[in-house]
LUMROKE-410629 format. One record per residue: residue in three letters; x, y, z of N, C-alpha, C in turn. Coordinates in steps of 0.1 Angstrom, whole numbers, plus 5000, padded with zeros to 4 digits. Example, Ala and Ser with C-alpha at 12.3 -4.5 7.8 and 13.67 -1.06 7.14 Angstrom:
BEGIN
ALA513249435078512349555078513249675078/SER512849785071513749895071512950005079/
END
This chain:
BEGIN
UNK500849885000500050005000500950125000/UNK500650264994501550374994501250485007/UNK502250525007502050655019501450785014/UNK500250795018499650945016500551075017/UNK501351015032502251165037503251135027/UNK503551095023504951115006504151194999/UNK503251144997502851224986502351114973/UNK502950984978502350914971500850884968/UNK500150834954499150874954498350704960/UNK496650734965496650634976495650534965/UNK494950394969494450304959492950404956/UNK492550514968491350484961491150644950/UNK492650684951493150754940493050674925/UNK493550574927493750484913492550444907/UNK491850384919490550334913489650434909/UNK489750604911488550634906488350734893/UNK487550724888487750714872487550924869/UNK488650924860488551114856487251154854/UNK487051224861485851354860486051434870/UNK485051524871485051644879484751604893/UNK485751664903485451624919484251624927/UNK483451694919482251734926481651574922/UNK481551554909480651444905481251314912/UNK482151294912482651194920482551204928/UNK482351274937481551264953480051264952/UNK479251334946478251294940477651134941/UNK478351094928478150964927478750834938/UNK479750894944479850804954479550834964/UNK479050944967477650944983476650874973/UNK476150844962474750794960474550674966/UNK475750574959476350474963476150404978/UNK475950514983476150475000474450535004/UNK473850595001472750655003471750584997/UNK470250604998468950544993468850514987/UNK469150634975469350624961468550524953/UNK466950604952465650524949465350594939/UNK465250524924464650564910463450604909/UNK463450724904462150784904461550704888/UNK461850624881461950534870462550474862/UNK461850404859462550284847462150284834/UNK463250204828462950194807464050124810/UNK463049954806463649864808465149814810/UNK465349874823466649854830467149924834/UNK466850044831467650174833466650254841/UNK467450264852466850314868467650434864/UNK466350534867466450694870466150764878/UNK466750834888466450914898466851034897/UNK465451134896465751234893466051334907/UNK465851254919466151374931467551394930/UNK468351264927469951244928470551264913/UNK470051334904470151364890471351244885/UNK471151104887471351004881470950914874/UNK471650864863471450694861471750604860/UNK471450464863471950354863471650284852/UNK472850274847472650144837473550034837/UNK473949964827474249804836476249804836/UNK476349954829477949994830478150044844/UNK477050114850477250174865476650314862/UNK476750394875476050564874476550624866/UNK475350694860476250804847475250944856/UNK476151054863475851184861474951244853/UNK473551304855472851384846473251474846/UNK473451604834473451774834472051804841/UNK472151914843471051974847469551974838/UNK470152084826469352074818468551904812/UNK469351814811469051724807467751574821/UNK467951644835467251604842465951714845/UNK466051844840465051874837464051814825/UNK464251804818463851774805463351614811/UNK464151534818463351394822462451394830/UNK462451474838461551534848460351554844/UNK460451634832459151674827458251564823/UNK459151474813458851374803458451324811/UNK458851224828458651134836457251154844/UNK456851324843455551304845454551284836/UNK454651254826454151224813454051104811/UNK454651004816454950864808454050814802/UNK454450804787453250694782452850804769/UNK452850924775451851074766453151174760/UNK452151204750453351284742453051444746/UNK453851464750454451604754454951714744/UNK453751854741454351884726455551934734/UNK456751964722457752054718457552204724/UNK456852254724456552434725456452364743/UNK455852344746456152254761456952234771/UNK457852184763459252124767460352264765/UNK460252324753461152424748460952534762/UNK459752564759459152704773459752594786/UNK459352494794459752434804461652494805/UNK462052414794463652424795464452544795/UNK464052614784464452734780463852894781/UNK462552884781461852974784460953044771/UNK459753094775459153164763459553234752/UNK460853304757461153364747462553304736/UNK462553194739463553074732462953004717/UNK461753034716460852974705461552914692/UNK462253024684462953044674464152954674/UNK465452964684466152824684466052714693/UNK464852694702464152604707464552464701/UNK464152494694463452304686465252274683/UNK466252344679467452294672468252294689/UNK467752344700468752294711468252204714/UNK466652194712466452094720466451894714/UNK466851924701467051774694468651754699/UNK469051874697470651874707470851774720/UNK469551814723469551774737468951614740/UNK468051604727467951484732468951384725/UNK469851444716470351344707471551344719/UNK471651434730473151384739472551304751/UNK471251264754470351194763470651064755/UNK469851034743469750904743471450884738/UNK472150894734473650884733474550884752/UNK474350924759474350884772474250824777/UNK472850774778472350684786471650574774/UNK472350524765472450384757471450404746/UNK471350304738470150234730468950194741/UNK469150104751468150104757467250194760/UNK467450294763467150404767466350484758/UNK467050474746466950594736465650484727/UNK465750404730464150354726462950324728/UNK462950384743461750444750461650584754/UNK462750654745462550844744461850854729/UNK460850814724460650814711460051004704/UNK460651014696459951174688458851114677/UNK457551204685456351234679456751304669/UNK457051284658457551434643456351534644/UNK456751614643455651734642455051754657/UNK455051664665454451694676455451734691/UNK455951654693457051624703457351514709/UNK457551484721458451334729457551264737/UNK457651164738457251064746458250974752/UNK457950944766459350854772458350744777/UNK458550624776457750504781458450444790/UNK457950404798458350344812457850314822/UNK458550254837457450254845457650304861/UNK456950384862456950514876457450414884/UNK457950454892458150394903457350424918/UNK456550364921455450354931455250234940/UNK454450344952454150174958453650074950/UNK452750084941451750004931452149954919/UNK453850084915453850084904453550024889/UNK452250104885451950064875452850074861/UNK452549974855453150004839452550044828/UNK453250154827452550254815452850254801/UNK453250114801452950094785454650094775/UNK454749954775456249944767456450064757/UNK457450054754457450144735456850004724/UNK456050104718455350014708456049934698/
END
């Protein structure tokens, strides 16, 4: 084992993987904490209090923006949510004009994040907007309907 007071670097230096310090403590207080999915799409546990996901690689960190935008969807499950909706939610009323081009941005770095699995229960209504299928997480939890 190495000595801290050298200056040597210690194992659980080695083991933990580059990103920003914040997120890494983040994700490893989750680890240790309740850390209860506010939903699922088929396997992929989401909790939006702890703005994470679980998929079967391990936690991936949400952006902000991008756990807003699930947040939304997640109270939706099943229903398509127009675009002008989502755009005002995320960006605000007066965003209309480049709305629609951040917000494919946005979902094209969501389902690219958090997998194929994923990204085939975020389906785009064309002309309308998003639907995310999945199932709440509840005492009861009902299921709201696979992707078609």
């Amino acid at each position: 084992m190495m000595d801290r007071k050298r200056g040597d670097a210690g194992p659980s230096t080695l083991l933990r993987p580059k990103m920003h310090s914040r997120q890494w403590l983040k994700l490893s207080g989750l680890a240790r904490t309740r850390a209860r999915p506010t939903f699922f799409c088929d396997g992929v546990g989401v909790d939006l209090e702890g703005c994470v996901a679980w998929l079967s690689e391990g936690p991936v960190a949400l952006r902000p923006l991008e756990t807003r935008l699930l947040r939304l969807l997640s109270n939706h499950l099943g229903r398509v949510v127009p675009s002008e909706e989502i755009i005002r939610h995320l960006y605000g009323p007066l965003a209309m004009e480049t709305g629609r081009l951040r917000l494919k941005t946005l979902v094209s770095g969501v389902r690219r994040r958090l997998g194929s699995v994923f990204a085939e229960n975020l389906r785009t209504a064309h002309g309308i907007g998003l639907i995310l299928y999945g199932t709440a997480h509840a005492s009861d939890s009902l299921e709201l309907g696979g992707a078609p």
